[in-house]
C-alpha positions in Angstrom: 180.9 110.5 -62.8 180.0 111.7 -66.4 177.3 112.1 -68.1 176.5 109.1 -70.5 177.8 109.1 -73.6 174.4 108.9 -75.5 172.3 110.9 -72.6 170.0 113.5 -74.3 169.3 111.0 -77.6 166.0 109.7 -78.3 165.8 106.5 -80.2 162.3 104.9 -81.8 162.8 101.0 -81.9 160.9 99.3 -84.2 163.1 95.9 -83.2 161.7 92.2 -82.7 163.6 89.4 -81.8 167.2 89.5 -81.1 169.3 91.5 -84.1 167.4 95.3 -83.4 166.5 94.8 -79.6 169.9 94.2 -79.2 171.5 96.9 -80.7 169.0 99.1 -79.4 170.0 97.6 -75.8 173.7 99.0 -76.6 171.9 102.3 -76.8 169.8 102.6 -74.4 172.6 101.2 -71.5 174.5 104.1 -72.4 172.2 106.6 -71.8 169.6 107.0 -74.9 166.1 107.4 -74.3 164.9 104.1 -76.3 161.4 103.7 -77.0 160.4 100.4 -78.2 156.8 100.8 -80.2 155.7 97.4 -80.9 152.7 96.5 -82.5 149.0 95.5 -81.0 150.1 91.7 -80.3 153.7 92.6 -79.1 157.3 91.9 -80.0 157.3 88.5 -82.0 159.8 87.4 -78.9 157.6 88.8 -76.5 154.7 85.8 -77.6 157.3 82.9 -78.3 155.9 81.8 -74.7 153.2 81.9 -71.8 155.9 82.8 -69.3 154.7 84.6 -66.2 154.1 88.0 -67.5 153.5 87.6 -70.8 156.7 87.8 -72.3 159.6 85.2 -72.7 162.7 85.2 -70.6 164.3 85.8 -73.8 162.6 88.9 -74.3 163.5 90.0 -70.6 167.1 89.7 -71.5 167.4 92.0 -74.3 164.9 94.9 -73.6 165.6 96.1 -70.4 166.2 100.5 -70.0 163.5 100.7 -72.6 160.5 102.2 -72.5 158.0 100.6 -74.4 154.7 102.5 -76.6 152.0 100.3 -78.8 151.3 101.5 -82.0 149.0 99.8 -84.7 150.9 100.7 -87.7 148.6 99.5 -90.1 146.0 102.3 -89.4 146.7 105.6 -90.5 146.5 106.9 -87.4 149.2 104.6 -86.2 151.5 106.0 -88.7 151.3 109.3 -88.5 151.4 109.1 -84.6 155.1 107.6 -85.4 155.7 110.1 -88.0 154.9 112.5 -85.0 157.9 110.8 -82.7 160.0 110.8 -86.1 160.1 114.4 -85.8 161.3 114.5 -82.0 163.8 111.7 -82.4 167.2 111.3 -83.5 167.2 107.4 -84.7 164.9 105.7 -86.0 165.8 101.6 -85.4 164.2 99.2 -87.2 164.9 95.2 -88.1 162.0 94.4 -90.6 162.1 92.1 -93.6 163.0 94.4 -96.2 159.8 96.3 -98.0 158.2 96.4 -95.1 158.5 100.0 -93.9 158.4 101.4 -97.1 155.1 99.4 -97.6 153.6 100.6 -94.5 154.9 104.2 -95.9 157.5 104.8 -93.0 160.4 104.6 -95.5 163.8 106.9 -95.2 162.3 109.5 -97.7 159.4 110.1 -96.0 161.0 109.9 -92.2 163.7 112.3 -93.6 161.0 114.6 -95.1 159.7 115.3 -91.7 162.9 115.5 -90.1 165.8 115.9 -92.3 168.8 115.3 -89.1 167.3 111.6 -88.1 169.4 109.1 -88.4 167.5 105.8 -90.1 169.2 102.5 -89.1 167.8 99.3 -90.5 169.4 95.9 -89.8 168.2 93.1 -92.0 169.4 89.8 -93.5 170.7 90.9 -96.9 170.6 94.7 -97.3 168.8 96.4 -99.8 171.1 95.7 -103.0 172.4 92.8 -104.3 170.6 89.2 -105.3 169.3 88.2 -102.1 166.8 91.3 -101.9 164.1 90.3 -100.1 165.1 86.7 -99.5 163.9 85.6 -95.7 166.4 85.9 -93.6 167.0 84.3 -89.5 170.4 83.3 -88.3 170.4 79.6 -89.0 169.7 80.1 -92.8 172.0 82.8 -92.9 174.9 80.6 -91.2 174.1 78.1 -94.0 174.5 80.7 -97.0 177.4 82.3 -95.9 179.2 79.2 -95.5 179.5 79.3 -91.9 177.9 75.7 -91.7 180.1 74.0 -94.7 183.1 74.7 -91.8 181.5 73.5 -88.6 181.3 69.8 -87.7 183.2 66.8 -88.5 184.5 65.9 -92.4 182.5 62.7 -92.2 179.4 63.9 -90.9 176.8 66.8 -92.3 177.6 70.3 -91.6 176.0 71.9 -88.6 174.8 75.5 -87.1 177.1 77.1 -84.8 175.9 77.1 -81.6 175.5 80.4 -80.4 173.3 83.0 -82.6 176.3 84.9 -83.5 175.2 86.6 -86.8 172.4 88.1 -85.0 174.6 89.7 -82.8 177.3 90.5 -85.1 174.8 92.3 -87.5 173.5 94.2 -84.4 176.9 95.2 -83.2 178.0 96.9 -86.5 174.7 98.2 -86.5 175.6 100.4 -83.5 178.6 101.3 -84.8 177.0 102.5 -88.0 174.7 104.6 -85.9 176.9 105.9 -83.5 178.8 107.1 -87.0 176.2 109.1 -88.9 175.6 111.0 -85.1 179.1 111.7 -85.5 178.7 112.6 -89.1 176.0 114.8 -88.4 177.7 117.0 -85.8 179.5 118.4 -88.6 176.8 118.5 -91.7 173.6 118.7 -89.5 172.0 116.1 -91.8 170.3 112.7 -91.1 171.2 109.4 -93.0 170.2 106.0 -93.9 172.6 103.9 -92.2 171.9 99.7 -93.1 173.8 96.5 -92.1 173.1 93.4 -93.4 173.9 90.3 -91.2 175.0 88.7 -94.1 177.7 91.0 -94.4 178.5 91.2 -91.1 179.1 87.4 -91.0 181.7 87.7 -93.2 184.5 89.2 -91.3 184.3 86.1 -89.1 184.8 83.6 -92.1 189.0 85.4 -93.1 190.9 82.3 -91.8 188.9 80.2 -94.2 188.3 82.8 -96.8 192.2 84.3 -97.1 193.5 80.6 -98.0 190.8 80.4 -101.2 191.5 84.0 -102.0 194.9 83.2 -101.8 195.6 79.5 -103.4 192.1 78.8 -104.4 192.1 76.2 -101.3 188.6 75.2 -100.3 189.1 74.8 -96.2 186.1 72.4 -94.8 184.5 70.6 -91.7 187.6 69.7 -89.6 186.0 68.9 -85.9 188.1 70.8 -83.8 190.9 70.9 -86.1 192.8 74.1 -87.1 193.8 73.3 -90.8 194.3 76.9 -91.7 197.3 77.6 -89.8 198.3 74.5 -89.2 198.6 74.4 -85.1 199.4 71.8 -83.7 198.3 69.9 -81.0 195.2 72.1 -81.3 192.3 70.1 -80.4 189.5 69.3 -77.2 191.3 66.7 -75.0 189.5 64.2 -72.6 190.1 64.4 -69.3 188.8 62.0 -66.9 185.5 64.6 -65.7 185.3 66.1 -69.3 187.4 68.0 -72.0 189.9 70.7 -71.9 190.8 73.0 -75.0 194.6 73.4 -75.6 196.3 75.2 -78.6 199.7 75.6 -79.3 200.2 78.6 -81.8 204.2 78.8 -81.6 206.6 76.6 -81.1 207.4 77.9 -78.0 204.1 76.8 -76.3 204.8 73.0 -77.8 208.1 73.0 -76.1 206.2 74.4 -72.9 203.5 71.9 -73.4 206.2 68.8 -73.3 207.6 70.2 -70.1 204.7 70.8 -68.4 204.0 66.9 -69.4 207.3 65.9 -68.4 207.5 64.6 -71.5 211.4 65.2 -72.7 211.3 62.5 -75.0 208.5 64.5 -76.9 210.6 68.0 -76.6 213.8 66.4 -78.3 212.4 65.6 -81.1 213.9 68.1 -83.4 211.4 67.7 -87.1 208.6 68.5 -84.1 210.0 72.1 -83.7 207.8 73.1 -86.2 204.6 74.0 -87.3 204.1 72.5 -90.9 205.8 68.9 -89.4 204.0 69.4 -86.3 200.9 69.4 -88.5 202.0 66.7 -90.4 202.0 64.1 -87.6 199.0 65.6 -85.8 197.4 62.5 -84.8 200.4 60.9 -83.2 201.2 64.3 -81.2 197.8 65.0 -79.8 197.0 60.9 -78.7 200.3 62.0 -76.4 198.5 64.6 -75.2 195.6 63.2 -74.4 197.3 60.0 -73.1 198.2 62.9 -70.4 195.0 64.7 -70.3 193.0 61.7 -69.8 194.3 60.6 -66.3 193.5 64.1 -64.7 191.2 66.5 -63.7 189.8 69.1 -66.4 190.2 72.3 -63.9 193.9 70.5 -63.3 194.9 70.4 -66.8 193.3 73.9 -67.9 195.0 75.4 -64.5 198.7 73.9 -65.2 198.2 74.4 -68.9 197.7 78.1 -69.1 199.9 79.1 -66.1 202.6 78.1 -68.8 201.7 80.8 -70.7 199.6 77.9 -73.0 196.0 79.0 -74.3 194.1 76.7 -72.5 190.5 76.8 -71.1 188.1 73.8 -69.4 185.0 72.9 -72.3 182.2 74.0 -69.6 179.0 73.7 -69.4 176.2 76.4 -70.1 174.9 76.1 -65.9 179.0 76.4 -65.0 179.4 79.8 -67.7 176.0 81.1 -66.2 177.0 80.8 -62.7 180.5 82.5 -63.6 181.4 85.5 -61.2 182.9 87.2 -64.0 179.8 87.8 -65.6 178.5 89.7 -62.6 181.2 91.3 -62.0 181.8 92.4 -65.1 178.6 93.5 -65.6 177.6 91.0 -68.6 174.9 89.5 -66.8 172.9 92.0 -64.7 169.5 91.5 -62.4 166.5 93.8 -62.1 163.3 93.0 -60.6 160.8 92.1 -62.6 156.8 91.8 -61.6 155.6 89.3 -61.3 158.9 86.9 -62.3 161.2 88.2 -59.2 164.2 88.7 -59.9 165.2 88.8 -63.4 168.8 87.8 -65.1 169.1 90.1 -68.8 172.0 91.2 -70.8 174.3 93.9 -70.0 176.4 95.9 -72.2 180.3 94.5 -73.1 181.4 98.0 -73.6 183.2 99.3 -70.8 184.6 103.4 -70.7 186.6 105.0 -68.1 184.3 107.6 -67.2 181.2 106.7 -67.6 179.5 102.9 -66.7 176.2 102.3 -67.6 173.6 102.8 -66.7 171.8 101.1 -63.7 168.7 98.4 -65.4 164.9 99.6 -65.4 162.7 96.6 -65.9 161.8 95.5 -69.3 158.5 97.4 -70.2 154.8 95.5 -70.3 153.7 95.7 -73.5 152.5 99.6 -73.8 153.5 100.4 -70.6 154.9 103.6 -71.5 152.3 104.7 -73.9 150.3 107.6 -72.0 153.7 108.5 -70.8 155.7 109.1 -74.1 152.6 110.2 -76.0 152.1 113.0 -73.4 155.8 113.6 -72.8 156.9 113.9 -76.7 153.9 115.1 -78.1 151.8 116.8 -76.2 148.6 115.1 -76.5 145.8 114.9 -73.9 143.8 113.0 -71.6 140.8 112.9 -74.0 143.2 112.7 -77.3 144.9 109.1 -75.7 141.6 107.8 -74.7 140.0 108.4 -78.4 143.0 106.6 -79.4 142.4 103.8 -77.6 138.9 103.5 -77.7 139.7 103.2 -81.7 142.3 100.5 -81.1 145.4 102.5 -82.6 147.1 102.1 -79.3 
């Protein structure tokens, strides 16, 4: 097997919540040494419960193969202790509402001063240009701004959040990318950077099918339910089923005329105005109360199963206990365990990234708050017995 792709990198996380613990994660599961300094009360996800433990399951999931330091910042001693690391690392990660670092005197200028090859990635909700400076930024309000929400629900009811926290982890994904580009950028100059994502932007790439029409025709696409109205496809919908729902699109025309013969439905198939997409769309509601007329005498599983062996994209609408049970998360290695004191064992997030010679690596327990302190302190920079304990006794670890 290979050495890990990011084996031999040290990374300081200054992450809470989800959008720089996650992207840190992606680092540390293949192979950087990620130390996560949080301050004197902990990780604001760490507190969001009294689980066994003191930290949230949430928190469990995302900061696993970390090692984790506590640092008061807001003493001077705190800050120059990171400034210390700074010099011995090659990222610096942090997620912060903007002005923070540089308030606390930790910004790029004075990181890069003391180490001119780090690499300083900040992930935030709006960058640092632009109007929204310094607005306050989580994924809900962010969905809302961007538009994501106007899209999302039913025309005659209000718009709604998506779901799943998706900006987080889009913002945290690019993020890694950005890194893992100024490391390559520095093989060649030998020089640091400032790399910065803003989830914002990162949201946007997920709105083209909506934003290409109004770019295009000035057509404003809104809340449509289920409904594809950009491209038109057609049936495209969630169709009852007599234990719950089953998604089927039909892109082409192709899969329509499958469709109709997997429903035995010739009468449907013949009709010629049907063959394509702008009539199919056209008489949409006749077309899918077929379908479902179909779907709604059978099994979900049934329908998904007869659906997509026709070469049809189909899927069953689960439920969250059916997806977290799925074997193809374990498998896969999505969901991972590790034993946790004093929870057992633990279910967290494992990396989507998969490379032919190298896998990643095996899960460590999330750390305790400061669990690694001593450890990293000694290791990095050389402090002693007596040092750490002065420290400590004067609460800047």
């Amino acid at each position: 097997m290979s050495p890990q792709p990011l084996q031999g990198l040290t990374v300081l996380e200054l992450g809470h919540v989800y959008n720089g613990p996650y992207c840190a994660l992606l680092l540390a599961q293949h192979g950087a040494d990620v130390i996560k300094i949080e301050p004197p009360q902990g990780d604001v996800l760490r507190r969001m419960d009294r689980s066994p433990g003191g930290a949230s399951y949430p928190f469990l999931m995302l900061n696993t193969n970390k090692r984790g330091v506590r640092i008061d910042l807001k003493q001077p001693r705190g800050r120059e202790l990171l400034l210390q690391l700074a010099e011995k690392a090659d990222v610096l990660l942090e997620n912060y509402a903007t002005g923070v670092m540089q308030r606390l005197g930790l910004g790029y200028d004075v990181l890069s001063a003391r180490n001119a090859s780090i690499i300083y990635a900040s992930g935030s909700g709006f960058g640092s240009t632009g109007p929204y400076v310094g607005y306050p930024a989580m994924d809900f309000t962010i969905q809302a701004l961007v538009g994501a929400m106007s899209i999302t629900g039913y025309p005659d009811r209000p718009p709604v959040k998506c779901g799943p926290t998706f900006i987080d982890m889009l913002g945290a994904a690019h993020l890694f990318g950005g890194i893992l580009l100024a490391l390559r950028q520095r093989e060649t100059s030998g020089r640091g950077q400032q790399v910065e994502v803003a989830m914002f932007d990162a949201a946007v790439p997920a709105l083209l099918s909506y934003l290409a029409p109004f770019y295009e025709l000035n057509q404003e696409i809104s809340r449509s339910g289920n409904r594809h109205v950009v491209g038109g496809s057609t049936p495209y919908n969630n169709f009852r089923c007599v234990d719950g729902y089953v998604a089927i699109m039909c892109v082409s025309n192709q899969h329509w005329l499958d469709l109709c013969e997997v429903m035995q439905r010739p009468d449907l198939a013949a009709k010629q105005d049907w063959h394509n997409v702008p009539e199919r769309a056209r008489d949409w509601e006749q077309i899918e109360s077929a379908v479902e007329r179909w779907t709604s005498t059978r099994q979900r599983d049934d329908v998904a199963r007869l659906v997509a062996e026709a070469g049809i994209p189909s899927a069953p609408v689960r439920s969250l206990p059916e997806v977290g049970r799925d074997p193809h998360l374990f498998e896969r290695g999505v969901v991972r365990e590790v034993d946790c004191v004093p929870r057992g064992r633990v279910k967290t997030i494992g990396t989507p990234i998969h490379m032919g010679e190298s896998s990643a690596v095996a899960p460590t327990p999330p750390p305790s708050i400061g669990e690694h302190t001593d450890e990293v302190l000694r290791q990095k920079l050389g402090l002693t017995d007596t040092q750490i304990a002065e420290l400590r006794r004067d609460q800047v670890i």
